[in-house]
N, C-alpha and C positions, 0 to 999 in steps of 0.2 A: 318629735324624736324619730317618727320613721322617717318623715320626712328629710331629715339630717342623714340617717343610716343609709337612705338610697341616694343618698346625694353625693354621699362618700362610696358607694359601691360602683358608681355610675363610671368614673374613671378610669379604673381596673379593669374593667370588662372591655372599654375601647383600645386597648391596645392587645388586648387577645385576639380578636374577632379580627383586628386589621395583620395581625400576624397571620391566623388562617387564611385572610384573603389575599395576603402575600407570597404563601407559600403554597396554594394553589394556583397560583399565577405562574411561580416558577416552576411546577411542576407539570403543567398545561405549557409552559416556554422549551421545559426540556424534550417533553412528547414532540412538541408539533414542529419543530425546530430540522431535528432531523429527515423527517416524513416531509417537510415543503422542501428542506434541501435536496432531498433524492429525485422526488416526484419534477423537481425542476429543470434539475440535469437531466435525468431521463426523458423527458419533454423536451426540450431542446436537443437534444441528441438523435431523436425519433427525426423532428422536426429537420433536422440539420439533413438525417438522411432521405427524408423523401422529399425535398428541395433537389438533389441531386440524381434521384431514382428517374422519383415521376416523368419528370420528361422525356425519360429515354420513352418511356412505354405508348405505343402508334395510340392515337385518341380513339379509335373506336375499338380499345380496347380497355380503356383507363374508366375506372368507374368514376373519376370527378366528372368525367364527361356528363356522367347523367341523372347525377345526382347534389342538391341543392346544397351542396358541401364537400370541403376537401374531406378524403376519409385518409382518418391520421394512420399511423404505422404502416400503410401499405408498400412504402419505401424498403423500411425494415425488412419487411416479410419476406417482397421478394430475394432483396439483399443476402435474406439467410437459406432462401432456395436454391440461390445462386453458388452460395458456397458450399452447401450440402455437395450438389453436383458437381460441382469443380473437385470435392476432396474423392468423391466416388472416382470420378473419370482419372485423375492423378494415382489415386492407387491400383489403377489398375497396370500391365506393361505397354500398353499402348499410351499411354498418359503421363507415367514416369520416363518413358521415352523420349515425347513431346517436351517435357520438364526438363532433360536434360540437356536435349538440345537448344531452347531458349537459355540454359542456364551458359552452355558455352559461347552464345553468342554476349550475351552480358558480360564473360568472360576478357570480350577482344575490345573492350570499352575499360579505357583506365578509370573516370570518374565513376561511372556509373556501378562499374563493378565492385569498388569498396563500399557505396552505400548502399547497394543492393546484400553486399555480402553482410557488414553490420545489420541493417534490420535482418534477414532472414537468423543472424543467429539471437539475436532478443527475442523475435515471435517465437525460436522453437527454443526458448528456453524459458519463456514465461508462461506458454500453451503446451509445456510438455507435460504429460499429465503419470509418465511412468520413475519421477523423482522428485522430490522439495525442492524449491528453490532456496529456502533456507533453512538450516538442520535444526540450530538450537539459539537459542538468544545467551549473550555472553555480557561482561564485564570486561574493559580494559582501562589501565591507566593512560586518561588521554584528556585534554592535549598535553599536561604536565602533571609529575608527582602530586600526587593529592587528590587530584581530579578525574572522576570516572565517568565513561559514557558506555551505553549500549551499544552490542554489534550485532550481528546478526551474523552467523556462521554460514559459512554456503560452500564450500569446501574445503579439502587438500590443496594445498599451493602443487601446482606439478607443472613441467616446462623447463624454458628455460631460467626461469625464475627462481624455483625448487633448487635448480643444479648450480645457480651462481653460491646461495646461501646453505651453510655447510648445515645448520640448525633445523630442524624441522618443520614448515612454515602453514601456518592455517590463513585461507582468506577469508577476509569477514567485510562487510559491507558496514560502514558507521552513517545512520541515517539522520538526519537534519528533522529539526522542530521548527515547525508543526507538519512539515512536508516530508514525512517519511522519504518520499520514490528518489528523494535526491542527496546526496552522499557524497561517500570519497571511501573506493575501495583501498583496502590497509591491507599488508603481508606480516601477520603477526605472527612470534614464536608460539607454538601450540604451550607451553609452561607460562607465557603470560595472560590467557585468557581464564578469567573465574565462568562454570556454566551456570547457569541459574535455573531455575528450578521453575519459571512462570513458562508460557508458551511464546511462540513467535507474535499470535496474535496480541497476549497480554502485553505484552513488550511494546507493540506497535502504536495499542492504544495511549500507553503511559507517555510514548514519546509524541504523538499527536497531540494530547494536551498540555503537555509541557510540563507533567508528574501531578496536572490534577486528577485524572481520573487514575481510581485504583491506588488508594492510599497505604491499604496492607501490603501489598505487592511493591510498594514504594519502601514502606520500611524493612519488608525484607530482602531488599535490594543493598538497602544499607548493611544489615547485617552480616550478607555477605562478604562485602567491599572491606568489613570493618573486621572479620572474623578470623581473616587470614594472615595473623602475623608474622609465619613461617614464608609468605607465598614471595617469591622472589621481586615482585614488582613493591613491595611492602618496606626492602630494605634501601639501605643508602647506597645513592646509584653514585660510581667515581666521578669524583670533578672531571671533567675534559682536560 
């Protein structure tokens, strides 16, 4: 009889124990997951720049010279001495003077002077550290009635953009899944955007996984979208 009773318990217990080992597997998947993908790109990135450093530096000054191994980050290092100094020497008027005169020489260069001009205004608006680059995470009906996506708000429409459209216009950037950084900036009326109540970062993470992570913040995203039956995006839009 016990015999029987453990023979019948015996089964029940193997699919617990293979459940724990499952679920500490996935949760040892979800730790190390992130931490090998960072540690990789970083590593390759070090890597990438002292491939391109190192050489510059005379050999009887390069410590691989004397030592039974590359030493990793030294690239980096001085890479970031290098721009410490440069931003010192540029702020000063001797430096922004220099600055300006290279600038108008890039000037007298039609190619060179648009994509000179595009990057410098991306880097000082990504690295500008005295404004957001985006204010609040929003709701819009898009692509069609029914259907809603994230934006992310990043200012006042103002230009000549503002002065064609009689309405008051918000620009928001609508980021792409699972690749946030790419998009399609929109000129939307400031009465058709819902704001929402999560962060820029909440917002970012939901649209990187594709509305897995962060399931509360998912549903009250819905409740949102769904709560406004006065909001003018809500009503029947005229035929064409």
């Amino acid at each position: 009889m016990s015999d029987e009773h453990q023979h019948a318990e015996g089964p029940a217990q193997s699919p617990g124990f293979l459940g724990r080992i499952r679920r500490y597997f996935l949760t040892g998947l979800v730790v190390f997951t992130p931490i090998a993908v960072t540690a990789y790109i970083a590593w390759n990135v070090i890597d990438f720049v002292d491939e391109q450093i190192k050489p510059l530096i005379p050999i009887p000054y390069n410590p691989d010279t004397y030592l039974p191994f590359s030493l990793p980050g030294l690239g980096l290092l001085l890479l970031g001495i290098f721009l410490v100094l440069l931003g010192m020497v540029t702020a000063r008027a001797f430096g922004r003077s220099l600055l300006g005169l290279g600038e108008r020489i890039v000037d007298t260069m039609p190619v060179v002077r648009t994509l000179y001009g595009a990057l410098k205004n991306i880097i000082e608006t990504v690295f500008n550290s005295d404004e957001r680059n985006f204010e609040k995470a929003a709701l819009i009906e898009y692509p069609r009635r029914g259907l809603w996506a994230i934006v992310f708000i990043t200012s006042k429409t103002k230009g000549e953009v503002a002065q064609k459209i009689p309405d008051p216009l918000v620009s928001v950037f609508l980021p792409t899944t699972p690749n946030p950084t790419s998009g399609f900036l929109l000129f939307v009326p400031e009465s058709d955007l819902i704001p929402l109540d999560m962060t820029v970062e909440q917002a970012a993470r939901m649209i990187i996984s594709g509305g897995i992570i962060n399931e509360e913040k998912a549903k009250e995203l819905s409740r949102q979208a769904g709560g406004r039956p006065d909001h003018p995006l809500q009503k029947d839009h005229p035929t064409p």
